[in-house]
N, C-alpha and C positions, 0 to 999 in steps of 0.2 A: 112490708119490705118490698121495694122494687124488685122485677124481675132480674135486670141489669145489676143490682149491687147482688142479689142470691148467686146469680151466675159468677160474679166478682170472687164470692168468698167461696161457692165451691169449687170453682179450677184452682185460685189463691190454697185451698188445703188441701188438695190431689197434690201441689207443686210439694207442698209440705211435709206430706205421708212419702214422695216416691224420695225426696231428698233424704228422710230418715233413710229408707230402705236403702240406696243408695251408701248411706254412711254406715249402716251394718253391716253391707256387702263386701265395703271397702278394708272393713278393718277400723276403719275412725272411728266406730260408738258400736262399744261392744250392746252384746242384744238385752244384758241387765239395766242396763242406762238407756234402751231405746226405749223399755214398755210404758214408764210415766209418758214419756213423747210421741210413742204410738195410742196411748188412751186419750191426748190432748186430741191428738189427729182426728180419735173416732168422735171427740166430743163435736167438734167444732164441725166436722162433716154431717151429723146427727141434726145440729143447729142452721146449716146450710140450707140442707136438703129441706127440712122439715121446720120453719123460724117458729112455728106454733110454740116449740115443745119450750122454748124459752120462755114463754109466756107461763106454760103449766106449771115449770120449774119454779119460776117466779112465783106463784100463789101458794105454791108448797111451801115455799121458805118462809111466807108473806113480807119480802121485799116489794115496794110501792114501785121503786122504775127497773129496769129490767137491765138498764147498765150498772146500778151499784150491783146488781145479783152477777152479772160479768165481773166486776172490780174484787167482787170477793173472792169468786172463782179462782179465777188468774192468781190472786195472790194466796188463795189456799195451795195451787199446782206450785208456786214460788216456792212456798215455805218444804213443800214435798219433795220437788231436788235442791234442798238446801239440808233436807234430812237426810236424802240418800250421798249426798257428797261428802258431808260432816261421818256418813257411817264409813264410805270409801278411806277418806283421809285416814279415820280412827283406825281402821284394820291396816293401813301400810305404812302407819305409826307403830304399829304393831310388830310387825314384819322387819320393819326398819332397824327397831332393836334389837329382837331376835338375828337376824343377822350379824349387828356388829359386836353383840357378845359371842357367836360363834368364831367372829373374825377376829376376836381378840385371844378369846382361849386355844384358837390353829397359831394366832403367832406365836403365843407363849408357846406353846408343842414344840413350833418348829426353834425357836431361842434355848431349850430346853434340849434338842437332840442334836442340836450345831456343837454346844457346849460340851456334849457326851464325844462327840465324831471326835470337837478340838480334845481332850481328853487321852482318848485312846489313841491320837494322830502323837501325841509328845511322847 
């Protein structure tokens, strides 16, 4: 790897890491949804600093080119916020109904003590 494209990709994932941070700080992405995107960060700076270790990675896996061993990667982190989103959604699916059978059993309450007030008002 040239020295110019290492330099490329490690200010390219400083820009990356401080914009996460940056979006935690904000309020944008809470800090449960920032750590898959803070461990891409540490990957990819890990792979910067150091291009060897993608090579070790590589014979570990025994993947032959060292971009299908990226390609898996990348879509194994895919498939990862695609589980933590599907669990987000399923929990305020959750919540979503719990709330509107509260909202339903307050209105009957309040339909139910209107009708007692109209009652005792006649």
């Amino acid at each position: 790897m040239s020295p110019v494209f290492q330099g490329l990709l490690l200010v390219g994932d400083l820009v990356f890491l401080f914009l996460i941070f940056v979006m935690v700080k904000n309020g944008r992405l809470s800090v449960r949804f920032s750590l898959p995107w803070l461990a891409l960060g540490a990957g990819m700076l890990v792979l910067a600093i150091w291009p060897e270790a993608a090579k070790i990675l590589r014979s570990l896996v025994q993947v032959e080119v060292v971009s299908n061993m990226v390609f898996i990667m990348l879509f194994c982190f895919v498939l990862l916020v695609l589980l933590i989103l599907c669990a987000v959604v399923s929990e305020y699916n959750e919540r979503l109904k719990r709330l509107t059978q509260t909202n339903a059993m307050l209105e009957h309450r309040v339909r139910q003590l209107e009708e007692q007030v109209r009652r005792t008002d006649s």
